[in-house]
NURO-993885 format. One record per residue (C-alpha): x, z, y; residue number from 1. Coordinates in steps of 0.001 Angstrom, whole numbers. Example, Ala and Ser with C-alpha at 12.3 -4.5 7.8 and 13.67 -1.06 7.14 Angstrom:
// NURO-993885
{{12300; 7800; -4500}; 1}
{{13670; 7140; -1060}; 2}
This chain:
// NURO-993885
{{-77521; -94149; 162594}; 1}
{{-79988; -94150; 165732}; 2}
{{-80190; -96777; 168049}; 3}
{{-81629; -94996; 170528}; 4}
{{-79154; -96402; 173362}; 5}
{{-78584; -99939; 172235}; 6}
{{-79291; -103100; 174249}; 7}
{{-82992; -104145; 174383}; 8}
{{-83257; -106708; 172405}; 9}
{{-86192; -109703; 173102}; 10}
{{-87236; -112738; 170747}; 11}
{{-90227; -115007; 169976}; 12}
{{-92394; -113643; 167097}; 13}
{{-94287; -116734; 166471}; 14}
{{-92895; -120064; 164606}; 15}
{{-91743; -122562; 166889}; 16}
{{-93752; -125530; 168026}; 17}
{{-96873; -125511; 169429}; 18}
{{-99935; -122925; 168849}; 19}
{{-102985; -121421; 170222}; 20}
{{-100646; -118111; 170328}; 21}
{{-97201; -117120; 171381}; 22}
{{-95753; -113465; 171165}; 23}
{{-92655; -112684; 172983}; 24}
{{-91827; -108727; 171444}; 25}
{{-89084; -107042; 173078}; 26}
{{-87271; -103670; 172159}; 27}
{{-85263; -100999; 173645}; 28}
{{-84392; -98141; 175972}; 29}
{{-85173; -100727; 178943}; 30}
{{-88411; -101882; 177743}; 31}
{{-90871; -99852; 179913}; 32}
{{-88683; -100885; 183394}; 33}
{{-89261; -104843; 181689}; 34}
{{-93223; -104194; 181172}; 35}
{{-93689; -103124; 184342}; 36}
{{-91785; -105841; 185907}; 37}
{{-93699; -108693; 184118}; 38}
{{-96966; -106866; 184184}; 39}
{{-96739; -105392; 187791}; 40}
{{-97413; -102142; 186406}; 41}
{{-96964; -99946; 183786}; 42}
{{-98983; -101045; 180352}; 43}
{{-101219; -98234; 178950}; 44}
{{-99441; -97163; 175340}; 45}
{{-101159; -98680; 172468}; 46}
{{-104156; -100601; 174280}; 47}
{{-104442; -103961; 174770}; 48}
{{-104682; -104569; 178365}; 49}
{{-105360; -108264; 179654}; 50}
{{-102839; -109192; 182676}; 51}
{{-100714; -111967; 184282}; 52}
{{-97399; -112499; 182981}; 53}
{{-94827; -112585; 186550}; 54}
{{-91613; -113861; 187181}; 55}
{{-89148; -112718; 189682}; 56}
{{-91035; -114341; 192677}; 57}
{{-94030; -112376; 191410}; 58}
{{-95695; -115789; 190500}; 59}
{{-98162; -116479; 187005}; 60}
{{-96234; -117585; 184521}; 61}
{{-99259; -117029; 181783}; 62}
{{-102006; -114583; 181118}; 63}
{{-102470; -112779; 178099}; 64}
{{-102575; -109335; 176234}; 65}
{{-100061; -107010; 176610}; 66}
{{-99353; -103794; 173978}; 67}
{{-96931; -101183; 174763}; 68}
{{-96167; -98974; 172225}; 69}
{{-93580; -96207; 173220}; 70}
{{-90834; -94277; 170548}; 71}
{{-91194; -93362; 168306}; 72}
{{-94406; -94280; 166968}; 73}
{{-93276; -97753; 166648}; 74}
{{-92357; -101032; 164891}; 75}
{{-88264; -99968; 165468}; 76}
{{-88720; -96212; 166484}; 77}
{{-87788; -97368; 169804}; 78}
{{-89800; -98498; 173218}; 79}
{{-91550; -101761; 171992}; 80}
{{-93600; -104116; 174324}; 81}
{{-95407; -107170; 172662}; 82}
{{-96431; -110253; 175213}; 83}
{{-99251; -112224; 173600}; 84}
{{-99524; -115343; 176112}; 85}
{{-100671; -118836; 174912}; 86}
{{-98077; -120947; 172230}; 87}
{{-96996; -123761; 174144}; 88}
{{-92792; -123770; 174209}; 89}
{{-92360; -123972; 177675}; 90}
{{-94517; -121259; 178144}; 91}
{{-92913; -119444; 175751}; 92}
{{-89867; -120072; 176814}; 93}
{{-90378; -119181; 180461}; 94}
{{-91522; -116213; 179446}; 95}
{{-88407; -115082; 177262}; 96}
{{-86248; -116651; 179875}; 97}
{{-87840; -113752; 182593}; 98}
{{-87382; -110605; 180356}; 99}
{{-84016; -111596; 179840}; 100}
{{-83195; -111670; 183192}; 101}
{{-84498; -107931; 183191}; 102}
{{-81741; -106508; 181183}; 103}
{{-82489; -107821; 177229}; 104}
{{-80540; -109741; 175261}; 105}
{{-81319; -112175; 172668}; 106}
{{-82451; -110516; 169005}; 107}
{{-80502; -111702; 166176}; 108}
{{-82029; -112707; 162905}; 109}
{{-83980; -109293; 161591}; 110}
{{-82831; -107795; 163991}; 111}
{{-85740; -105848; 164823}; 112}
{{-86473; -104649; 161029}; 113}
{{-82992; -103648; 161054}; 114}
{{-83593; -101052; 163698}; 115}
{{-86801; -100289; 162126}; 116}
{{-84723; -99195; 159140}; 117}
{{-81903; -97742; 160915}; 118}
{{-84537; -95474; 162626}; 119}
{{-85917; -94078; 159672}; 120}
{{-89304; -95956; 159700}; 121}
{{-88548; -98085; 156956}; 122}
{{-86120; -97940; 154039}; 123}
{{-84382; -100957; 152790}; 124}
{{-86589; -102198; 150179}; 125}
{{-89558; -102086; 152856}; 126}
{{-87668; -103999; 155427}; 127}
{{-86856; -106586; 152906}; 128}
{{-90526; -106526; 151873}; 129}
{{-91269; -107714; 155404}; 130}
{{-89099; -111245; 154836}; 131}
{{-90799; -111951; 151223}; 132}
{{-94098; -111390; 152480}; 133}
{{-93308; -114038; 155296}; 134}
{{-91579; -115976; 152558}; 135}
{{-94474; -116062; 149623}; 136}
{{-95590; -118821; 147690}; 137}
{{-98236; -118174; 145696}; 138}
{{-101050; -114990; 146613}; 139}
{{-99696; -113021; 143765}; 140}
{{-96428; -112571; 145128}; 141}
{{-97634; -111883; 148768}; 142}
{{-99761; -109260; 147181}; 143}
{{-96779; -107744; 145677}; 144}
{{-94856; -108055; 148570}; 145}
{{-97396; -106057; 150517}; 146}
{{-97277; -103354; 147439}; 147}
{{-93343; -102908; 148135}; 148}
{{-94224; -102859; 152252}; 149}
{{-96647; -100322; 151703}; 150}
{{-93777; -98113; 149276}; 151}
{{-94824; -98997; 145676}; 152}
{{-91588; -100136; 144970}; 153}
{{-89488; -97197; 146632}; 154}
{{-91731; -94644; 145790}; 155}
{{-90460; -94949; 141912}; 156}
{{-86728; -95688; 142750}; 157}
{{-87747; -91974; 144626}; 158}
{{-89024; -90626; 141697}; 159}
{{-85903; -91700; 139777}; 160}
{{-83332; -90527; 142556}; 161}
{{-85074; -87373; 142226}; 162}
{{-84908; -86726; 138673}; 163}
{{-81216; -87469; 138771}; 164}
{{-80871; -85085; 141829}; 165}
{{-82237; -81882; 139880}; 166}
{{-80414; -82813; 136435}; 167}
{{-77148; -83659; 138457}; 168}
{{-77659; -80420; 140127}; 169}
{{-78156; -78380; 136724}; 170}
{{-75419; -79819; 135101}; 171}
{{-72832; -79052; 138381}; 172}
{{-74213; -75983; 138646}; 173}
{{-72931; -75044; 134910}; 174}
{{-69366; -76543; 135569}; 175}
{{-68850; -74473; 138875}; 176}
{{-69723; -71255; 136567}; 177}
{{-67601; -71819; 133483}; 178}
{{-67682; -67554; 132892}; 179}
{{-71442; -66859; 132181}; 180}
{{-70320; -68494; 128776}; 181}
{{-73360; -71103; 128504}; 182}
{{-73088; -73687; 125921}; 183}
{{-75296; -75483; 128347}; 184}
{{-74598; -79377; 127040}; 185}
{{-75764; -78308; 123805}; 186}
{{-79110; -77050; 125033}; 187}
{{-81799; -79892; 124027}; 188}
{{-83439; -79653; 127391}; 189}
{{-80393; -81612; 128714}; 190}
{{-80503; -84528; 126185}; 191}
{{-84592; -84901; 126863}; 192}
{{-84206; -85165; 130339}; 193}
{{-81858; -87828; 129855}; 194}
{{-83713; -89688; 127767}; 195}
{{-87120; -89570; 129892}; 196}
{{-84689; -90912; 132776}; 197}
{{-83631; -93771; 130429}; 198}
{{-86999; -94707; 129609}; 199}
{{-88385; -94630; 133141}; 200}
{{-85798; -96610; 134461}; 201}
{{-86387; -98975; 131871}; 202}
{{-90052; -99103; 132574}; 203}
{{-89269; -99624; 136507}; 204}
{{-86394; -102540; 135435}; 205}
{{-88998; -104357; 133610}; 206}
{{-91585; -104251; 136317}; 207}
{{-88865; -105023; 139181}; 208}
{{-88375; -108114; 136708}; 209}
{{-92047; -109514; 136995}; 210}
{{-91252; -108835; 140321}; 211}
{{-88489; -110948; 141024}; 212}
{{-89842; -114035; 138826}; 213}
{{-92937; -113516; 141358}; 214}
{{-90162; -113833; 144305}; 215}
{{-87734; -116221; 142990}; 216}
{{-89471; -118641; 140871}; 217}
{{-87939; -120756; 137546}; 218}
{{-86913; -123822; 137579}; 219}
{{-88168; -125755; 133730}; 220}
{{-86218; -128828; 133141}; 221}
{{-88284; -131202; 130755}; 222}
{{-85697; -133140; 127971}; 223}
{{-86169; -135470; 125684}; 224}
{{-85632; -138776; 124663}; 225}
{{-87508; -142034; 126458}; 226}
{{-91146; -142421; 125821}; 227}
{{-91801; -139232; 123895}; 228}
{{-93971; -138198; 126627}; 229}
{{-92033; -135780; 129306}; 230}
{{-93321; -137655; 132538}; 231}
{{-97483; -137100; 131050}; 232}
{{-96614; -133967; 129940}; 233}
{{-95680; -133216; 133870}; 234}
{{-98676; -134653; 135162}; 235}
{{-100957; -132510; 132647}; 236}
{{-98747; -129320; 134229}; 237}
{{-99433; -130277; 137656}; 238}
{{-102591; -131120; 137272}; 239}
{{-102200; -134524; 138993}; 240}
{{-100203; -138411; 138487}; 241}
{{-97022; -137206; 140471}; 242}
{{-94782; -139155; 137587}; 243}
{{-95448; -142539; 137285}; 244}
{{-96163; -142955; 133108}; 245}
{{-95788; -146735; 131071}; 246}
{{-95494; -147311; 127353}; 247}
{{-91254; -149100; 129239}; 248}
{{-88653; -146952; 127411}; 249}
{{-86637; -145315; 130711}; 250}
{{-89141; -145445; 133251}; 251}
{{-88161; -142580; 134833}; 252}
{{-84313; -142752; 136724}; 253}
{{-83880; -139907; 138801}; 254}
{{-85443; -136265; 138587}; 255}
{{-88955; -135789; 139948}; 256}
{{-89755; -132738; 141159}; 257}
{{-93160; -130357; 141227}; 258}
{{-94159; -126877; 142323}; 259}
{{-96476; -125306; 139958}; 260}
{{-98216; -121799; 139658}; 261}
{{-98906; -120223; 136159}; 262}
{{-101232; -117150; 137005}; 263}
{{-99419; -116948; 140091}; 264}
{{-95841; -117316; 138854}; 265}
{{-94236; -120080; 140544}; 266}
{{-92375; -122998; 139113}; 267}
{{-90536; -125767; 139695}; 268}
{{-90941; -128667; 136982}; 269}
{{-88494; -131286; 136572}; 270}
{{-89280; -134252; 135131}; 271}
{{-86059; -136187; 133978}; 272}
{{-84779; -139461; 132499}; 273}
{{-84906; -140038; 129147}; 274}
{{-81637; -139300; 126952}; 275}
{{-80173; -141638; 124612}; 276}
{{-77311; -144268; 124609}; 277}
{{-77715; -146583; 127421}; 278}
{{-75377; -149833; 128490}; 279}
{{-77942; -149658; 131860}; 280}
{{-75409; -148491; 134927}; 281}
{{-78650; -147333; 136996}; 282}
{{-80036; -145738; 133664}; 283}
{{-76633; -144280; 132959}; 284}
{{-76543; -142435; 136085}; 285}
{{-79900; -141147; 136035}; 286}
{{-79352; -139656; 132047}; 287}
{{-76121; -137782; 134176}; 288}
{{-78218; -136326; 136633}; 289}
{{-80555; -135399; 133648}; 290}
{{-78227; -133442; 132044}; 291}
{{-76918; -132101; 135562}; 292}
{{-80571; -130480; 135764}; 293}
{{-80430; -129116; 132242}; 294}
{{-77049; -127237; 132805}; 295}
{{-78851; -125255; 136160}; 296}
{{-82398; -124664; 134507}; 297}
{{-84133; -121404; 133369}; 298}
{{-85719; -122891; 130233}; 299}
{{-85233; -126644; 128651}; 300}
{{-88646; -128198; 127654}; 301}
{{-87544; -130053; 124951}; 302}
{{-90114; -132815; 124635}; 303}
{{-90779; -134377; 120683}; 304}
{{-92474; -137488; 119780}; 305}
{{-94677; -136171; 116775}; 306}
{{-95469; -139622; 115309}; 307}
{{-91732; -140366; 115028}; 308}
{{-91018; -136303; 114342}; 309}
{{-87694; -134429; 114670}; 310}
{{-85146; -137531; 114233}; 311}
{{-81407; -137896; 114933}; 312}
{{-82101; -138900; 118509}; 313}
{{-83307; -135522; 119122}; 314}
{{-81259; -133531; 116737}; 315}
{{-78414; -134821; 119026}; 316}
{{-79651; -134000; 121967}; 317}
{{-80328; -130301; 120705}; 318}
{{-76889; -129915; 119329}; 319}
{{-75601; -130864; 123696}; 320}
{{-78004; -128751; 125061}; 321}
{{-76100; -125544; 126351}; 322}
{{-76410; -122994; 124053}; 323}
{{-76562; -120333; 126959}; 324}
{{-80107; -121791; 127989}; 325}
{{-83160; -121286; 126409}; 326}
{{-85103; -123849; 124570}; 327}
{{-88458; -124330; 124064}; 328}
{{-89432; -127187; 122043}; 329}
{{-93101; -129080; 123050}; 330}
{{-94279; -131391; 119794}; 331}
{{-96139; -133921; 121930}; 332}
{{-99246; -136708; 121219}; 333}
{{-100908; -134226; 118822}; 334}
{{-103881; -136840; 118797}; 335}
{{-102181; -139093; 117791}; 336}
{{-101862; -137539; 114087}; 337}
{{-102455; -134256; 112144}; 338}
{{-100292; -131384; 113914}; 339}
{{-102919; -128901; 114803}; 340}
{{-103276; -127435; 118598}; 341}
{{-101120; -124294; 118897}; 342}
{{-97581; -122711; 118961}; 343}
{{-95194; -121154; 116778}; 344}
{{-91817; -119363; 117896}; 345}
{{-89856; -121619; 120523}; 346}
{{-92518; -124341; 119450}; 347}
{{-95694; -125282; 120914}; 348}
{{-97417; -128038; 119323}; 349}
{{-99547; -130307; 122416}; 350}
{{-101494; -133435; 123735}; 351}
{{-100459; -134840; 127103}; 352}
{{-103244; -137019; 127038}; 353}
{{-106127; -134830; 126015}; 354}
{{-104604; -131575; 126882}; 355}
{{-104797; -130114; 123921}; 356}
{{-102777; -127542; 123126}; 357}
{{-101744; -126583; 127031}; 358}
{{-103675; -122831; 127046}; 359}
{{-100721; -122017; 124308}; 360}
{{-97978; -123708; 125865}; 361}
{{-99081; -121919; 129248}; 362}
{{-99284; -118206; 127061}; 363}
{{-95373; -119587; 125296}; 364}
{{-94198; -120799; 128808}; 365}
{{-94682; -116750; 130503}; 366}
{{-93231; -115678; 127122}; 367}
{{-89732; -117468; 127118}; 368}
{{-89512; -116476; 130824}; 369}
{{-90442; -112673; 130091}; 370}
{{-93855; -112706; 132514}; 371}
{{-96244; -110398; 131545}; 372}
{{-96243; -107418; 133143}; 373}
{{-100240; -106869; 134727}; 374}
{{-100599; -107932; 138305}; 375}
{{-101450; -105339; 139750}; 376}
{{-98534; -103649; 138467}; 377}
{{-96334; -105876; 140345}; 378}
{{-94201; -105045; 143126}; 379}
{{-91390; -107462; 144886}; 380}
{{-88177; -107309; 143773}; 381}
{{-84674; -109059; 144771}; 382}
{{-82085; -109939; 142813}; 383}
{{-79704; -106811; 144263}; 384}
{{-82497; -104657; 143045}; 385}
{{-82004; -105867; 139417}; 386}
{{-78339; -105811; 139466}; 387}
{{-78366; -101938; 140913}; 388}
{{-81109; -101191; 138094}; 389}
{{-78893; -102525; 135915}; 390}
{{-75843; -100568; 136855}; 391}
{{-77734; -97338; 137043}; 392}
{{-78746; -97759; 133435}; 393}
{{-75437; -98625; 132252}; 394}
{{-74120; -95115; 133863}; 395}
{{-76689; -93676; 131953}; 396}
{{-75896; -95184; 128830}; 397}
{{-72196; -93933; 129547}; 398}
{{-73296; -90355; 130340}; 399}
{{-75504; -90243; 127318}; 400}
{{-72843; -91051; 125135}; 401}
{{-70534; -88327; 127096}; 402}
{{-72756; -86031; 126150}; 403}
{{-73584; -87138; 121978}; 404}
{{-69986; -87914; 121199}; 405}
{{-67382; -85546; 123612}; 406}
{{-69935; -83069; 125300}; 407}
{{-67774; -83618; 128734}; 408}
{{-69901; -82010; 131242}; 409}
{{-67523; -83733; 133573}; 410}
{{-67629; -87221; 132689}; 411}
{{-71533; -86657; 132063}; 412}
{{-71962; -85227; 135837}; 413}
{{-70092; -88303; 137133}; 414}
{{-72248; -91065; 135569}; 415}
{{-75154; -89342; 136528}; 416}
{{-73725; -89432; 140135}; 417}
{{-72769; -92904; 139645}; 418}
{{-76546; -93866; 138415}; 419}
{{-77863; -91961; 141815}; 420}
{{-75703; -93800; 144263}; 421}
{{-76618; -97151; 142202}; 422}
{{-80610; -96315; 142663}; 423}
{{-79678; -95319; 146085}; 424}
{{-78452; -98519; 147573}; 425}
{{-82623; -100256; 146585}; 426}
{{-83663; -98207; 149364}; 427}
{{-80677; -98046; 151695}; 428}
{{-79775; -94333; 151392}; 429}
{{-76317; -94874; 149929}; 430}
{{-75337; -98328; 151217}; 431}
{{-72019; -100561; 153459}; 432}
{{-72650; -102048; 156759}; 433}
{{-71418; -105602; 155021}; 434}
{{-75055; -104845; 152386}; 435}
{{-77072; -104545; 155659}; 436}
{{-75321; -107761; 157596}; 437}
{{-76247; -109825; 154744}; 438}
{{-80039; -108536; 153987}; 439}
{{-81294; -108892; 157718}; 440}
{{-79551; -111853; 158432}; 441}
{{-81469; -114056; 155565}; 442}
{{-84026; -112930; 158158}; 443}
{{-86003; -114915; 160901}; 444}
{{-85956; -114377; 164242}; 445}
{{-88216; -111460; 165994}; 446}
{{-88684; -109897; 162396}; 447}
């Protein structure tokens, strides 16, 4: 689709509130008429030309920079004009005000990447790219954000799409020609490039993965039973006294939350109250909302008292703890007798106090949440990405049993097609209008 004759569309670029900068960016067929209106003449393409911003009396609103960059070598493809006047609102909104009273119209949330990707200067998982570099947390994930801006990301779904295109192809190509007698689904060419596909989709899955932890985060819910040392165990991982620590059993009541980074994966800790029977209406409540935030986390941090060991208490609380999430259980105050510093499978013995112990439970936390992938292999992914990964390699899981079990050439051309159309919708090639309305609307305003 082109947009070459929609509306002009005009927003402020900049965060609300007050700045030393404001940039009003406006796009459209009508965006050269609207330039030289507000500039009193027409802005030289792609220089930055210093001018008075005029309303419709001809009068200063601000001064600033203007850039005027005409289609298609532009943001959208189309006419773009970018007003750089100082950030004060009412400045800011004056200005918008006065180019929409030259023929624009409000932008709607993304609106502008949208276009950009509608006009063939983006794909999909570059425009999204845009919003999670704007979104980042931590440096690691706008790094990888910029990776997927710049094409890291779609230039292997590419690769993949590719692949599929020329076996697809071959395989067709042998069904519309049944008479030149070609066995061709027993020819081992077929079944190897199959399996390379398989195992570079795999690859790509795994990274998109990292990817998406980098994007999304994990939330780790610490467990256990009063005192055994969850709310010092949350101070050690935040590096600071956020949780409020005293040798009173149920000291803690509600769940305290804190955003951590573990080489630049974020993570959300919560610290909760302890669990055991409790007659205490205000305890009772806050052992609810304990378990509340066990039933939504990633991973449990099961938290064990090591002078008083693995008792009934927490043999209990194991036994409730869902069985869909995993568990990782933390034998705490290591100092306090003769577990040595270290970790075995789901276990990681530690010190709260000392910090003994925390370089291993660190190395077991990126374990249990599949981090390890190397950074600069990293790319930004979304959840949609995974679940079209996912469905590509199921199809070709189906189509390489078609071809091992029945040799139907049919069935095998139609999973591969299905796999291609799956890959296709990462970058917006194969993809419904109701896809796009929900990606660019998660967007900001004049993005």
């Amino acid at each position: 689709m082109n947009l070459t004759h929609a509306a002009t569309i005009a927003a402020i670029a900049t965060p609300p509130g007050r700045g030393g900068i404001g940039v009003i960016r406006v796009s459209g067929t009508r965006t050269a008429e609207i330039a030289r209106a507000v500039l009193g003449k027409a802005p030289a393409p792609r220089q930055a030309t210093y001018s008075a911003f005029r309303d419709s009396d001809t009068q200063p609103i601000d001064d600033g920079i203007a850039l005027f960059f005409p289609a298609p070598h532009s943001l959208t493809g189309e006419d773009v004009l970018e007003l750089q006047g100082h950030g004060g609102p009412v400045i800011m909104d004056m200005l918008l005000k006065r180019v929409l009273t030259l023929g624009a119209r409000p932008a709607g949330p993304g609106e502008f990447s949208e276009r950009a990707f509608l006009n063939g200067k983006l794909d999909l998982a570059q425009a999204e790219a845009i919003a999670d570099l704007i979104d980042s947390h931590t440096e690691q994930a706008a790094r990888s954000a910029l990776r997927s801006l710049h094409g890291a990301f779609s230039s292997k779904i590419h690769r993949l799409v590719e692949a599929l295109i020329e076996l697809r192809s071959y395989v067709e190509a042998a069904l519309d020609f049944p008479d030149e007698e070609i066995d061709f689904l027993a020819e081992e060419s077929v079944n190897q490039r199959l399996q390379t596909l398989k195992q570079q989709l795999a690859g790509t899955f795994d990274q998109a993965r990292q990817g998406s932890i980098l994007r999304e985060g994990m939330t780790l819910v610490i467990a256990g039973r009063p005192n055994a040392g969850k709310s010092s165990l949350l101070n050690r991982l935040a590096t600071s006294d956020v949780a409020i620590v005293t040798e009173v059993p149920g000291t803690t009541r509600d769940a305290l939350r804190q955003d951590i980074q573990i080489d630049g994966m974020p993570l959300q800790i919560i610290d909760t109250a302890g669990l055991r029977e409790s007659t205490d209406p205000l305890e009772r409540e806050g052992i609810r909302r304990a378990w509340a935030e066990i039933e939504a986390a990633d991973l449990i941090l099961l938290v064990v008292d090591q002078t008083f060991g693995m008792g009934n208490e927490e043999r209990t609380i194991l036994k409730q703890l869902p069985k869909h999430r995993p568990v990782l259980t933390i034998w705490n105050k290591i100092d306090l007798g003769d577990k040595p510093a270290g970790k075995r499978k789901n276990i990681v013995y530690v010190s709260a106090l000392t910090g003994a112990g925390f370089d291993a439970l660190r190395d077991a936390l990126k374990d249990q949440i599949g981090y390890h992938a190397a950074p600069e292999g990293i790319y930004l992914a979304r959840r949609r990405h995974l679940v079209a990964l996912h469905r590509a390699s199921e199809a070709l899981e189906s189509a390489d049993g078609h071809l091992r079990t029945c040799q139907a050439g049919e069935l095998l051309a139609e999973d591969l097609r299905a796999a291609q159309d799956a890959l296709s919708e990462i970058t917006g090639t194969f993809t419904s209008e109701d896809l796009l309305g929900r990606i660019f609307s998660s967007f900001c305003v004049g993005k």
